[in-house]
Structure formats: C-alpha cells, structure tokens
C-alpha positions in Angstrom: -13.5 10.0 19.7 -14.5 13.4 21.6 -13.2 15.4 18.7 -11.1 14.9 15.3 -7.3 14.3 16.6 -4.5 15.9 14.0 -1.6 13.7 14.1 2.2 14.4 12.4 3.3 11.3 11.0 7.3 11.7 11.0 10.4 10.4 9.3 13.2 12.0 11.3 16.8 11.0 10.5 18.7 9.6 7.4 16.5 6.4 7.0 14.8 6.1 3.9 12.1 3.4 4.0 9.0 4.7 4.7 6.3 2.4 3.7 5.7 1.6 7.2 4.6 5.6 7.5 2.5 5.4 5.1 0.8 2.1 6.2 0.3 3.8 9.5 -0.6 7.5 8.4 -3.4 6.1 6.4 -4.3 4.0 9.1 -5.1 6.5 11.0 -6.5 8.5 8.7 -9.3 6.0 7.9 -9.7 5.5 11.9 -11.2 9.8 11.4 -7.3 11.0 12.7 -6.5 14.4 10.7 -3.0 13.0 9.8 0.0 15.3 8.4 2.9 13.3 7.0 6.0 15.0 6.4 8.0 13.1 4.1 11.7 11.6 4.7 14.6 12.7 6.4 13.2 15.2 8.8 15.2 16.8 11.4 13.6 16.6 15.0 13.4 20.6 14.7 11.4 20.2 11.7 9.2 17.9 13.0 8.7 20.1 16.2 8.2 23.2 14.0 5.7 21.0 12.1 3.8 20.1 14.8 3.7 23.7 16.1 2.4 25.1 12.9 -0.1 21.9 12.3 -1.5 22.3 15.8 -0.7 18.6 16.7 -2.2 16.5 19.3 0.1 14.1 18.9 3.7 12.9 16.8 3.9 9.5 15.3 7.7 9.1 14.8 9.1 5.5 12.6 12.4 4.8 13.1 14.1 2.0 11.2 17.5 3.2 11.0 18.7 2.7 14.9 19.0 6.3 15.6 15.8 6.4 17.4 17.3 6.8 21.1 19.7 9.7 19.8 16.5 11.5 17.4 13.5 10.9 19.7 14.7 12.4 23.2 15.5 15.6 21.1 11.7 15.5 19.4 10.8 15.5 22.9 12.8 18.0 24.3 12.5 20.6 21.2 8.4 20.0 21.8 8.9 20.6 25.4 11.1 23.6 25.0 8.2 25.3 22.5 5.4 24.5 25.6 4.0 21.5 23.8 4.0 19.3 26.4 0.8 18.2 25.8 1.6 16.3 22.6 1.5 12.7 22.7 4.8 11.1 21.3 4.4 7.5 19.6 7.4 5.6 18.4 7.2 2.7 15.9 9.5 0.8 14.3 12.7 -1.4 14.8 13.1 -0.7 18.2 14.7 -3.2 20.7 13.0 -4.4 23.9 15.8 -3.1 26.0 14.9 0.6 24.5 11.3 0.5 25.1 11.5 1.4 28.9 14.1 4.4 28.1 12.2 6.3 25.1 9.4 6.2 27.8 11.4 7.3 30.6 12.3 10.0 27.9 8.6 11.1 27.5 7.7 8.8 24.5 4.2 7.3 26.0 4.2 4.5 23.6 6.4 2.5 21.2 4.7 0.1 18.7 7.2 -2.7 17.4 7.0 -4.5 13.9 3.3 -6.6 14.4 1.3 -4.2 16.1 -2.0 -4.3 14.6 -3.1 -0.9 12.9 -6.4 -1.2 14.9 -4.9 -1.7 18.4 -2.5 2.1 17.5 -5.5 3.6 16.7 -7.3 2.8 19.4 -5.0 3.6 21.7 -4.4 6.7 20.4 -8.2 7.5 20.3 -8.1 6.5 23.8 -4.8 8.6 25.2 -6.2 11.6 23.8 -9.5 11.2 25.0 -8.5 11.0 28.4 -6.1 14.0 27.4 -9.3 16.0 27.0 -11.4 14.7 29.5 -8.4 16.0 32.1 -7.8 19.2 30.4 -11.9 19.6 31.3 -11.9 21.0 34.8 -15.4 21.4 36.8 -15.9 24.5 37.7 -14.0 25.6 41.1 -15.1 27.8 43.6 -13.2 30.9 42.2 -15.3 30.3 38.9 -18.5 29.7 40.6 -18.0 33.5 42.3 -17.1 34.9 39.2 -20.4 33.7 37.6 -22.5 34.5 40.3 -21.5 37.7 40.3 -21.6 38.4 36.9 -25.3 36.9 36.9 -26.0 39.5 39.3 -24.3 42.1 37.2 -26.1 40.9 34.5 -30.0 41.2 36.5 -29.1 44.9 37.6 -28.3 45.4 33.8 -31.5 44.2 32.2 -33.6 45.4 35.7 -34.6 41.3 36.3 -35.0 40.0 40.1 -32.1 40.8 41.9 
C-alpha cells in the first residue's frame, strides 16, 4: 500500500440491514484502510458531504434494497459536481448481473456481489488506488526542469557558490 487509504463506508437509502457494512468496513480496516462508516439511511448528499469533509479516497456504498441504480449515479454525480473525481466508487450488495455494466458505465469502477471474498475487495482496492497515486505522480516535465534550474542558479548567486 503506498500510503494509508481513508475509505467511507456508506448506507444510502431506506434499507436497514447493515451487517454486510460492517463485515466489510472492518475488513478493510484490518487490511490498514482508514475506514469511516456512516451509519443507515444516508442520503447520497450526505455521503458526498462525508466524503468531502473525511478527505476520501474512495466510497464503499451497500445496497440491499434495489435502489442502487436510482442512489448510486447521484453519489456519483454529487462527488463529481464538488471536483471529487478522483474518488473511487465501490458498490456491494444485491445487485443483479444485468446492472453491473450500467453502475460502471455510471462511474462506479467496481461492484462486489454476495460471495466476494473480503481479501480479494481489499486488494483490489489497495491496488486501484495504488495505481491512482502512481498516475497522479508526474516526472518532472521540461517546464519544471527550467524552473529548477533556474532557481538553482538563483540560489548559487545567493549564497556566492560556482555559478
């Protein structure tokens, strides 16, 4: 993992069984996620404004109740609205085959179904947001390469070394 990930764990909607949230929050937790659960009937807004304020890398959102293709484009669009593009949405739960390809297609980038191991959403978490960072990294263009060349050469006029 390059760095500690903090993850919201979300309940959006009316449905009420969470254990499956909690099984997976802790999960990650004891994978070395930062994870921030926020309880039961969340409105996507609230889960937005939670991951704005938590500084999320990415939004775990279970879905049980069959709402999920009504609840999670509007997670999506309220994260894009606030410039959070960058936030990895995950979907787990009930969710039928025939609404995996359009959650992705609405900017989920993975859906975990009932028998997904807790070590294989971990991992692939780990590794989606490891390859977030490492392409968030850019080398050093030429622009940047002038700009520290001639501050070094500020810099040796300043302290009277070789120029």
């Amino acid at each position: 993992m390059e760095r500690r990930y903090r993850i919201v764990v979300a309940k959006p909607g009316l449905d009420g069984h969470d254990r499956g949230a909690k099984v997976i929050a802790r999960s990650l937790r004891d994978a070395g996620f930062e994870v921030i659960y926020t309880g039961l009937h969340q409105t996507p807004a609230q889960v937005v404004r939670t991951a704005m304020q938590e500084d999320a890398d990415a939004v775990g959102l279970s879905l049980l109740s069959g709402a999920h293709l009504t609840l999670v484009p509007r997670v999506v669009e309220g994260l894009r609205a606030e410039g959070l593009e960058d936030v990895i949405v995950v979907v787990g739960g009930i969710i039928p085959e025939r609404d995996v390809e359009v959650l992705k297609s609405a900017g989920v980038s993975a859906v975990f179904t009932p028998g997904a191991h807790l070590p294989q959403i971990a991992s692939w978490l780990e590794e989606a947001l490891d390859a977030r960072e490492r392409a968030n990294v850019e080398p050093p263009g030429p622009a940047a390469t002038d700009a520290t060349e001639a501050t070094e050469a500020t810099d040796r006029k300043v302290t009277g070394g070789p120029s």
